[in-house]
C-alpha positions as CSV (number, residue, x, y, z in Angstrom):
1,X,80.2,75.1,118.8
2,X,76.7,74.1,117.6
3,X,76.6,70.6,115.4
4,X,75.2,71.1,112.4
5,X,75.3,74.9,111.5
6,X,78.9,75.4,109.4
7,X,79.3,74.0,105.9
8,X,81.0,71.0,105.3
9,X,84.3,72.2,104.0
10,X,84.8,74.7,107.1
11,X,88.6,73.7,108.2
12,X,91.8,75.9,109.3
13,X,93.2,77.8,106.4
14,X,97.0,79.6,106.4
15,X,96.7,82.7,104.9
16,X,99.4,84.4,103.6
17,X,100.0,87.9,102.8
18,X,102.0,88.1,100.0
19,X,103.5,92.0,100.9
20,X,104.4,91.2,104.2
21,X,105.2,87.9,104.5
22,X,103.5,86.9,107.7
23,X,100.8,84.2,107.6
24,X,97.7,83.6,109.6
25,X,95.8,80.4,110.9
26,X,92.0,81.1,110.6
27,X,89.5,78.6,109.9
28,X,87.5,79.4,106.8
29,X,86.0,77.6,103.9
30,X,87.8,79.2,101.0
31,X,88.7,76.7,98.4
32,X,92.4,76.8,97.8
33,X,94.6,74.6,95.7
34,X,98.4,74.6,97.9
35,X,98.9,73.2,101.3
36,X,102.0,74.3,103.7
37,X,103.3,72.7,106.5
38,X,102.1,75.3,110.1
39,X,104.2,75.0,113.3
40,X,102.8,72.5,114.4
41,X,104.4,70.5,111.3
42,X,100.5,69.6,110.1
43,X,99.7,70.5,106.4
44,X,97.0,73.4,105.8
45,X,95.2,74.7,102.7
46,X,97.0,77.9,101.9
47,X,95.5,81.1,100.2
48,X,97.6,84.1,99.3
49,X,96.1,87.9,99.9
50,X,97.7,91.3,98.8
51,X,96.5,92.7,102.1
52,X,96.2,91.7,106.1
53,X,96.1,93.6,108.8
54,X,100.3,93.1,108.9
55,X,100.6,95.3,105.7
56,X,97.8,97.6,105.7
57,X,98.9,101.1,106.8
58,X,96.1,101.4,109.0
59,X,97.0,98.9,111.2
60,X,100.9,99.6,110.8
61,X,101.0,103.3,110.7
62,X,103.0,103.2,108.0
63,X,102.3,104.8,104.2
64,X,103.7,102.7,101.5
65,X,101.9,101.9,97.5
66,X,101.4,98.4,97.6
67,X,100.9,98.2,93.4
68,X,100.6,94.4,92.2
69,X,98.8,95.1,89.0
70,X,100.9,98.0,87.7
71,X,97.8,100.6,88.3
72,X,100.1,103.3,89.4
73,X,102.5,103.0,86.3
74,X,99.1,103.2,84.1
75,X,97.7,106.3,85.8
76,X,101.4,108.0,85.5
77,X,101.2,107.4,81.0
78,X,97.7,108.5,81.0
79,X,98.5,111.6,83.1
80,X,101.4,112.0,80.8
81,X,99.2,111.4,77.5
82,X,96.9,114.2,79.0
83,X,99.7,116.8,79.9
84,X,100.3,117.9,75.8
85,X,96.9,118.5,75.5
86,X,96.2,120.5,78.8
87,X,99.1,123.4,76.8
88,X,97.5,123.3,73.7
């Protein structure tokens, strides 16, 4: 690697995926505020995502509604709000 050329804060993150539970080790320069002991027993900065490559259908060829800010329970009472008037 060239001297010089990454910020000073690039280090090896975990990143966790919160739907699947798997984490990865990637280095990155993403500010995050917990650390969690890897494998190797170090301590790492740890930042949570809703989505990796572990739980994203395309990669698992699997179909499931990840929903972690209730968005498919606000589209079903809007649909529901709009049903009455659709008879009228």
């Amino acid at each position: 690697m060239k001297k010089d050329i990454h910020p000073k804060d690039y280090r090896l993150v975990i990143f966790a995926d919160n739907s699947s539970g798997v984490k990865f080790l990637i280095s990155s320069t993403i500010a995050a505020k917990e650390t969690a002991k890897w494998t190797d027993g170090k301590d790492y900065p740890v930042h949570y995502v809703e989505i990796s490559s572990a739980s994203h259908p395309f990669y698992t060829n699997q179909e499931k509604t990840i929903d972690t800010a209730g968005r498919v329970e606000k589209f079903k009472s809007r649909q529901a709000k709009a049903k009455p008037k659709a008879g009228k």
